[in-house]
C-alpha positions in Angstrom: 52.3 -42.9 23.6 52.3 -39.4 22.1 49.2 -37.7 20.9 49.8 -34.9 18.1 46.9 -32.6 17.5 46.7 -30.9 14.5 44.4 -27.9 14.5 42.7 -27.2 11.4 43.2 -23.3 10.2 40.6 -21.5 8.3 42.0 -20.3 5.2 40.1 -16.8 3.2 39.1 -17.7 -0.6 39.5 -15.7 -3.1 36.7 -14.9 -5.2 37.4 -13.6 -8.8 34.9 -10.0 -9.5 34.5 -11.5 -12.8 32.8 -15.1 -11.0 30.9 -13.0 -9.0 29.6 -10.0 -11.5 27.3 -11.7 -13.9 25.2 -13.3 -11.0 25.2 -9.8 -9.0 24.2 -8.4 -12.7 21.3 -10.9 -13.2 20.4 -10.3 -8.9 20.4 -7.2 -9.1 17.8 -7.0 -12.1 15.6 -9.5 -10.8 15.2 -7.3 -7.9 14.8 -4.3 -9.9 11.8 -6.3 -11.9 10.0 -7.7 -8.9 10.3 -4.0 -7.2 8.6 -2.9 -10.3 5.8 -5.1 -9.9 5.2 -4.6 -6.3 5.6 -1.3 -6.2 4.3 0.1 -9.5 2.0 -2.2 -11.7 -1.4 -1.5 -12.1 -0.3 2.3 -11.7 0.6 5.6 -14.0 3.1 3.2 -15.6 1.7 -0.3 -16.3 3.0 -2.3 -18.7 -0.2 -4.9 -18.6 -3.9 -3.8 -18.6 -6.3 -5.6 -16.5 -6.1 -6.2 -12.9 -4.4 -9.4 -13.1 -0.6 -8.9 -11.7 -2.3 -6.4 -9.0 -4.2 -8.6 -7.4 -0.8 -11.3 -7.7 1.2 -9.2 -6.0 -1.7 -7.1 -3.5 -0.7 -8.9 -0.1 2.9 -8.0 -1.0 2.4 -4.9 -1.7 0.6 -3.8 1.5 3.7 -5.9 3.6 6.0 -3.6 2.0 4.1 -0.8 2.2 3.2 0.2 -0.9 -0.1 1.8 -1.1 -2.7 0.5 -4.2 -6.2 1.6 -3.0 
């Protein structure tokens, strides 16, 4: 009895730019936006009065490094 073994090669997929951009678009602004409100809300350039989003965001801020006090 003969045993044939077939060995299973991994093949690279290509993966169309134009797949790939609009959800590297809409990553890469939803980074921007949370970066924004980590970083900068509640300072010279708040978009929201009060101290609502600061204190939302305030533990995150201080892990990043971001002063607020």
């Amino acid at each position: 009895m003969s045993a044939l073994s077939r060995t299973a090669t991994a093949q690279p997929v290509a993966i169309p730019l134009g797949e790939v951009m609009p959800w590297a678009t809409f990553a890469g602004l939803m980074l921007m936006l949370m970066v924004y409100f980590v970083g900068t809300e509640q300072g010279a350039m708040a978009m929201f009065s009060g101290s609502t989003v600061h204190e939302f965001v305030h533990d995150g801020r201080h892990l990043l490094g971001f002063p607020c006090h």
